[in-house]
N, C-alpha and C positions, 0 to 999 in steps of 0.2 A: 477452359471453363466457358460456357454461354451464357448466356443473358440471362436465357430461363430458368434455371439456381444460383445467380448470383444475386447474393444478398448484398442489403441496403444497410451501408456503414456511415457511422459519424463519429469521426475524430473530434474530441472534446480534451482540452487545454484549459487548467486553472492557471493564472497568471501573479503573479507580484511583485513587486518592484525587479524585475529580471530582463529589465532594458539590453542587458551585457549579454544572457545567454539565450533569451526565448527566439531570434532568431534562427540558431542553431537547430531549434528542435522543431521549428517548424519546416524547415530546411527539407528535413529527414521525413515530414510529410510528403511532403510533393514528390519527395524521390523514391515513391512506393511503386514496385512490380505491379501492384494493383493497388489503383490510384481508390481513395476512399471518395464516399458521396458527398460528405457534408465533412466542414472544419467547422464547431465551435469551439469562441474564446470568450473566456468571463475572465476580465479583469477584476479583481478584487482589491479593486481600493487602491491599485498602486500613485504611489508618489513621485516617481521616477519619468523616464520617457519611455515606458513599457506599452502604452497606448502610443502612441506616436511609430514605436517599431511596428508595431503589430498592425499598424494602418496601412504602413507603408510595404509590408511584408503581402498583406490582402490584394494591393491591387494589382499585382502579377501573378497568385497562387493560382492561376488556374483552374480552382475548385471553389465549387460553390461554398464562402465564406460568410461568416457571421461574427462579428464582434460586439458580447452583451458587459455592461460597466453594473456594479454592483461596490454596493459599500463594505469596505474590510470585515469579513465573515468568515476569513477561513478557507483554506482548498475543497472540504467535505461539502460547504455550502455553495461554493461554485461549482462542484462538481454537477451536483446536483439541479444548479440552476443550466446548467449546460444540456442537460440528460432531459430537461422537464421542457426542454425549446426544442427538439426533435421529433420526430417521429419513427426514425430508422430503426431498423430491425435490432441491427448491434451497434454498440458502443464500444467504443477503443480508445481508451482515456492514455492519455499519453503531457508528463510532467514537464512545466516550463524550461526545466534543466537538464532533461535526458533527453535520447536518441536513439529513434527506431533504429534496426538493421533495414535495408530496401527489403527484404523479403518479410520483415513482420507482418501485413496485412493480411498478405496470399498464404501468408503460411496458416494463420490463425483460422483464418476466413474456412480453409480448406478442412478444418477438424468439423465445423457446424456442417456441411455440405456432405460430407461425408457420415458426421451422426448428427441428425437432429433432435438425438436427443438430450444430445448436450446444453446447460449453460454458461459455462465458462471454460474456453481455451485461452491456454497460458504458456510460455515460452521462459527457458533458464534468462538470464540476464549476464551482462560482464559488465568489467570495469570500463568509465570510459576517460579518467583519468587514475591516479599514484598514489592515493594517500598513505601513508605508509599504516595504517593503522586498521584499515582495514583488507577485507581478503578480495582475490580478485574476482570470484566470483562472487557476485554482494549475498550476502547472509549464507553465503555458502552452496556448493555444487550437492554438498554431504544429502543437506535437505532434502531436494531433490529423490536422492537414491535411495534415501528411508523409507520413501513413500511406497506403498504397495500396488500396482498398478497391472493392467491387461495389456499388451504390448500391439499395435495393429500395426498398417500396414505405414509407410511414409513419415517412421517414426513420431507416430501420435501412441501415448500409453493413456487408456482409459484409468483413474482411478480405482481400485478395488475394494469394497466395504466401506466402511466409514469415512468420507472424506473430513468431515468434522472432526473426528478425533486425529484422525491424520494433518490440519491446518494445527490444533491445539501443540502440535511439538516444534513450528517456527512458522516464519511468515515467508513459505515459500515462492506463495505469489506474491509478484510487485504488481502494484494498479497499473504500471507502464507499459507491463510484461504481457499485459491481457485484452481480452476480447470477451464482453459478457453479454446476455440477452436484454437487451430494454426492460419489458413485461415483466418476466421473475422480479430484476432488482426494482424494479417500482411495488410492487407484490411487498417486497420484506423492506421501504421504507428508504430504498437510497442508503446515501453513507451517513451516519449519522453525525451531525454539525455542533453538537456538545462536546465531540473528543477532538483536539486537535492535532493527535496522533494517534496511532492505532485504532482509527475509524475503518481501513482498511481491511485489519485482519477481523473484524465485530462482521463486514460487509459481507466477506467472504464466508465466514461461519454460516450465517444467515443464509447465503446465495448455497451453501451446499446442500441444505436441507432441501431445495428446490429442484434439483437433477445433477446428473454425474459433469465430473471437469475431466477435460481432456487437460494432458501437460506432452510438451515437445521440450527435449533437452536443449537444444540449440539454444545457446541464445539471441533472443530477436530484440532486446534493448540493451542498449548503454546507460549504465546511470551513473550521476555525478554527483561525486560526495562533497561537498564545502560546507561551508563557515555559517550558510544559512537552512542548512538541513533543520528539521524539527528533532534529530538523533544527536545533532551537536551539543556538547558538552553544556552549553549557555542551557540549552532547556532541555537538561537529563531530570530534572525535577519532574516535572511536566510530563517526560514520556514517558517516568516510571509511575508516575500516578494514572494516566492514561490505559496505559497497558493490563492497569489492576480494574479502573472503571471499564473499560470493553469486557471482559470478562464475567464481571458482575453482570452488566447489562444481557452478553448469552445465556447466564445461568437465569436470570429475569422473566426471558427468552421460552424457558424451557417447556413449556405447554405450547404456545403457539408452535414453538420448534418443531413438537413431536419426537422429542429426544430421547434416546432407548436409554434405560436405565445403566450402562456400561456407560454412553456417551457424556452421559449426567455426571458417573463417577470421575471422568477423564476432566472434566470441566475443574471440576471440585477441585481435584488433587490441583492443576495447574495454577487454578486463583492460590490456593493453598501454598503452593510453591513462589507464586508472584509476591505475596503480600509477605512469606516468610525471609525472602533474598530484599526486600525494597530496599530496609537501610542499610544493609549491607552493601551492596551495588551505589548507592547512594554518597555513604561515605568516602569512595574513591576519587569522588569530585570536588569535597572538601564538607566544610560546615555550613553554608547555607542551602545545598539541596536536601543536607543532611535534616535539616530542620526544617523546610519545607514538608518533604517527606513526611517526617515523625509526625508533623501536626494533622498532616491531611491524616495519616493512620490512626491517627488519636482520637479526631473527630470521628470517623468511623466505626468506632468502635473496635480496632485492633489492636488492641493494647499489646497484647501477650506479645505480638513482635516486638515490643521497645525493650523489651526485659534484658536484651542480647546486650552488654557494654562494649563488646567489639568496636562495634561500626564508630561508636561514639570516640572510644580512643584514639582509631585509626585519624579520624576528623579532628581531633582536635591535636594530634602531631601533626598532620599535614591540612592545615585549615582552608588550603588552596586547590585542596586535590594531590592523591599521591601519584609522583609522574609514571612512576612503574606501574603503575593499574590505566593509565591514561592511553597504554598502546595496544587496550583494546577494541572490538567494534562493539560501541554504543549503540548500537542497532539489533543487537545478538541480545537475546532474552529469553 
């Protein structure tokens, strides 16, 4: 590759109290085939020594660093504040807990060089530790091969048709896993900082209506599941209400989108599906997300889901969560 197509990249890092593992993932910067232009890091409020790592990590990265401090807002908001302090062409948001492969960069890098008319190049992901509860490939390889795509050359597959309805059936891309254009995602507003999950796949809805995604099967990050995932059982309240607001907000969307009336359908049925499975999904984790849940559904006017006494029985035999539904991926919706 020369100078004169190679594009201007910045690696952008949300932080939070991850003193223990944000080392790690910066690590796996610097050890990139092709070194990126720019690192930002927006601390978010951490409490920890996650500033004090990240200082000390800065002054031998070799690459032009930046570390911005912000008050606890959220990864969407940091993301955000990271993306709005740059000027580089691409963006390669990469999580304070995961881990690139050394070839993520070059490989991503190489789908825009090849089509410019790409926005978003993405890469499978794997596991980078055991949980046992979830699969090794995170949200699944399946995903993936559902998708319908044009196959070129150095195993880059262009999406085929709709990529919109095609994100609507999981969250195939991870924000870790990618490389998206600056300009588009400022175009459709960044990630949006009222969800604090499933701001991701709202982002990616949005980003497809703006040009086609390339996807490479390989995976090019490791992602790491613990205890403080936003997927974690403590806030499955939270990410099944989330997953129902991003949703809403696409259908919102839908004039500005430009959304063909099949896409429109595909939207519908899915909220349709989200808000009909909530307390059911719900009660497997016992009786307070159960009730969390119900009441945000109630506020909103969906009543007709609570009609189901299922979810409510199941909650109230096991008020703590039923262990047998607990050895699935919360992340799977």
């Amino acid at each position: 590759m020369t100078s004169s197509n190679r594009l201007r990249i910045c690696c952008i890092v949300p932080a939070y109290n991850r003193a223990h593992l944000i080392n790690e993932a910066l690590d796996s910067v610097t050890a990139q085939t092709r070194s990126v232009d720019e690192v930002v890091v927006v601390d978010d409020g951490s409490t920890d020594k996650t500033v004090e790592v990240i200082e000390k990590w800065g002054e031998s990265a070799g690459i032009p660093f930046r570390l911005l401090r912000q008050s606890n807002r959220g990864a969407a908001a940091a993301r955000n504040t990271a993306i709005r302090a740059t000027d580089a062409e691409l963006i390669a948001p990469l999580d304070s807990d995961d881990v690139w492969v050394p070839e993520h960069v070059e490989v991503l890098e190489n789908a825009f060089i090849q089509h410019p008319e790409l926005v978003v190049s993405a890469g499978n992901t794997d596991r980078l530790d055991s949980l046992p509860f979830f699969k090794r490939n995170a949200y699944g390889e399946e995903l993936f091969t559902q998708v319908e795509y044009d196959e070129l050359q150095d195993g880059l597959r262009i999406i085929r048709g709709s990529a919109f309805k095609s994100l609507l059936k999981g969250a195939y891309i991870q924000t870790a896993s990618c490389v998206f254009r600056r300009e588009p995602a400022c175009s459709v507003g960044l990630f949006d900082e009222t969800l604090r999950s499933y701001e991701d796949q709202l982002f990616f809805l949005r980003m497809s209506r703006m040009g086609p995604f390339g996807l490479y099967m390989a995976p090019v990050t490791l992602l790491r599941k613990h205890d403080d995932n936003t997927t974690h059982r403590r806030h499955i309240a939270s990410h099944i209400v989330c997953a129902i607001s991003a949703l809403e907000k696409a259908r919102d969307d839908a004039t500005s989108l430009n959304l063909e009336p099949d896409e429109l359908a595909a939207l519908q049925e899915t909220l349709d599906s989200k808000i009909g499975n909530a307390t059911e999904r719900a009660s497997r984790y016992g009786m307070h997300p159960l009730w969390t849940v119900s009441k945000e559904l109630f506020r909103r006017g969906y009543r007709q889901s609570l009609f189901n006494p299922k979810p409510f029985v199941r909650a109230m035999i096991y008020p703590r969560g039923d262990r047998g539904k607990l050895q699935q991926n919360v992340g799977k919706s």
